[in-house]
N, C-alpha and C positions, 0 to 999 in steps of 0.2 A: 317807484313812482313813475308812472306812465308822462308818458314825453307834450306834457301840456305844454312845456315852452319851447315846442317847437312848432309849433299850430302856427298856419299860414293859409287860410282861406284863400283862395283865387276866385269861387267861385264859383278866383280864381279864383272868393273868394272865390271868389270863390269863384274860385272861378267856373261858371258854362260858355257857351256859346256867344253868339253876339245876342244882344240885347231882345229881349220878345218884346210883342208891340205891347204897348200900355191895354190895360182893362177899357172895354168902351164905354160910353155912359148909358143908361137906359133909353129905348128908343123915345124920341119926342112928337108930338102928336104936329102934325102937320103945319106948314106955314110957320115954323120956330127954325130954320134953318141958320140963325145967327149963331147960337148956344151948340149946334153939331161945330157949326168950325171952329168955336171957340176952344169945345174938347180935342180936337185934332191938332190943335196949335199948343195946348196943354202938353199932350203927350209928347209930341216936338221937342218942344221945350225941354222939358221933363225927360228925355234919351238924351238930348247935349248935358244936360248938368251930368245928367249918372256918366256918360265919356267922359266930361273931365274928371269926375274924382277917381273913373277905372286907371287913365291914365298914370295920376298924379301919384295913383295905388302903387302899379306898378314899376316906376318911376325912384319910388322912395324904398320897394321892397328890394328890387331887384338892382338897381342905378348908386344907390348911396352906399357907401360899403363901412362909415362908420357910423357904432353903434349910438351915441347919443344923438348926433344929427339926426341920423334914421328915429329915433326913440319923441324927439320933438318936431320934426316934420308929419309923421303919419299923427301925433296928438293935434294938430293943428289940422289934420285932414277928419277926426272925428267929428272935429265942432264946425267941418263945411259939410259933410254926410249927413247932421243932424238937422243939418238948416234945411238940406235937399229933401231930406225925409220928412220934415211937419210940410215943407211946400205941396209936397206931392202924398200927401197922408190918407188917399184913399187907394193908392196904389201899392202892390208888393215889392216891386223892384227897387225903390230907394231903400227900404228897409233892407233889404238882401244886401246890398251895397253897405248898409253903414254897419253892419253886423260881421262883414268879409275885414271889414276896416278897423274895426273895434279888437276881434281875434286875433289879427294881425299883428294890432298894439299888445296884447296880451302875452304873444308870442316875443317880442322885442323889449320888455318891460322884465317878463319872469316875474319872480319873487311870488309872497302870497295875494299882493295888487293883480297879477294875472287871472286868479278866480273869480274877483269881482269883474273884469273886461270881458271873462270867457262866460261868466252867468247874464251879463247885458247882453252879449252877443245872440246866447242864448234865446236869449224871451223877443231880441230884436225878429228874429228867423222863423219864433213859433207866432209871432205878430204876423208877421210876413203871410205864413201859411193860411193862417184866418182868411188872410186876404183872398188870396190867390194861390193856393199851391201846386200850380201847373208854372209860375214864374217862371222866367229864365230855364227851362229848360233840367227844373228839377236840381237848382240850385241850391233849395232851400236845403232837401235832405241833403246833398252833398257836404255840406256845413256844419248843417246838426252831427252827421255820423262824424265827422272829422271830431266837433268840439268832445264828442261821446269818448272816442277811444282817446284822444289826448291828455282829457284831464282826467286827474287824478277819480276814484272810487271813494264811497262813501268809508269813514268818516272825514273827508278832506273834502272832496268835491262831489261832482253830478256822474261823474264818468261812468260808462255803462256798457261793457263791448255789445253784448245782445243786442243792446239799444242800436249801437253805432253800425253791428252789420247789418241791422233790419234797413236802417235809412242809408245807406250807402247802396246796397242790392237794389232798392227801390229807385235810386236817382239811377243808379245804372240802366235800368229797366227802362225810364225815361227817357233817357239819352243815351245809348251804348256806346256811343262812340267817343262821346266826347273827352277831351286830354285831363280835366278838372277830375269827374265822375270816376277814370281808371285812374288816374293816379292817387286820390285819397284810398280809394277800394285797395290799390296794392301795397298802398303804407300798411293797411289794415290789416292786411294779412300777414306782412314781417313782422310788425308788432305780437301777430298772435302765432308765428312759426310754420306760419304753409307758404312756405318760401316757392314753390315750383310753381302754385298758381298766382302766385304775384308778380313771379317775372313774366308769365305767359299777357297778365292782366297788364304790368305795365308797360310793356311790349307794345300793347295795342293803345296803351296811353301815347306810346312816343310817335306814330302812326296816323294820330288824330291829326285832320287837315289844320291848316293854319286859322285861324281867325282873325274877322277884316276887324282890322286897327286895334288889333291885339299884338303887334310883334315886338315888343319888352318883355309882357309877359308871357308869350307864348316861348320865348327864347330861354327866359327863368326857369320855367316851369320844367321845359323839356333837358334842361341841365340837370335838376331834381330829379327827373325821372333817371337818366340814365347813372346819377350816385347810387339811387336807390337798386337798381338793376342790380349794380355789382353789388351793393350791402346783398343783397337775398343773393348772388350767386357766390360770393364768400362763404358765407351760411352754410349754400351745400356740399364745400370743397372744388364748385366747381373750377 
């Protein structure tokens, strides 16, 4: 059974980059210049709610170290995700955020409850994509591929590795550099036994510059990487 309860979006989940700017509205015919600032104040807006729930994300993944705290804190961080997300429902980025959120709980939860958090996440991400799947810097596939190789294969779940390197290489592709994108890509590969190029990949995950008003999870994240380093150099005897 493939390691669905270990799934942890960053981005981080899912983690990407810092935040891209919101979608703009269609242009307005002249002399309506109230309704452009109003979308500009929208989007404002709309980047402070998603920072606090990145934080409060990483906070509870990374900050809380027991499991049922952690288990009914990030649940309580779903139902403010969901609030953010109808607020902002013409945009991608809240949905990417409550879907990084949702996995997360899926991951902290286990049991067969984690299929149904890791199938919402799911459809949250391909919503997303509808929208905008240029988001965040090609967060959306980083997500999707993570949720693909985690959960379990059909008759149990959605899991699909095919699936999961196709969107994993593509968010890559998107962002090569970024710490989110190589680190799921080189779970991806230990999971599937190509241990030499997952260290090389995660390598260049731990590498990835810092991101502003990311340093919880960017300190998490690069912990993860560097267990993961040695799981794949175990692996080879090295």
């Amino acid at each position: 059974m493939k390691r669905m309860f270990l799934v942890s979006l960053s981005v981080a989940l899912v983690l990407s980059t810092a935040l891209a700017m919101a979608q703009a509205e269609p242009p307005l015919q002249s002399g309506t210049s109230v309704p452009l600032v109003k979308a500009s104040d929208d989007a404002s807006a709309m980047n402070k709610d998603i920072q606090v729930l990145m934080k409060a994300w990483a906070h509870i993944k990374y900050e809380i170290r027991d499991k049922d705290e952690q288990e009914k804190q990030m649940g309580a961080l779903m139902s403010k995700a969901a609030t953010v997300a109808k607020m902002y429902h013409e945009h991608a980025e809240p949905y990417i955020w409550q879907a990084i959120i949702t996995s997360t709980q899926a991951g902290i939860s286990g049991g067969l409850g984690a299929l149904g958090l890791a199938e919402e996440a799911k459809k949250l991400l391909e919503h997303a994509e509808a929208i905008n799947p240029q988001a965040l810097d090609g967060a959306i596939y980083t997500s999707l591929g993570a949720l693909y190789y985690q959960v379990p294969g059909w008759p149990i779940g959605f899991g699909d590795d095919e699936k999961a390197r196709t969107y994993l290489e593509r968010a890559r592709t998107m962002d090569p550099n970024a710490i989110d994108s190589n680190y799921f890509y080189g779970e991806f590969l230990i999971d599937q036994g190509e241990y030499a190029k997952a260290i090389m990949i995660l390598e260049h995950a731990l590498a990835a510059p810092d991101r502003p008003n990311r340093q919880t999870a960017d300190a998490g994240r690069r912990a993860e990487i560097r267990q993961s380093i040695a799981t794949a150099k175990k692996k080879l005897g090295a």
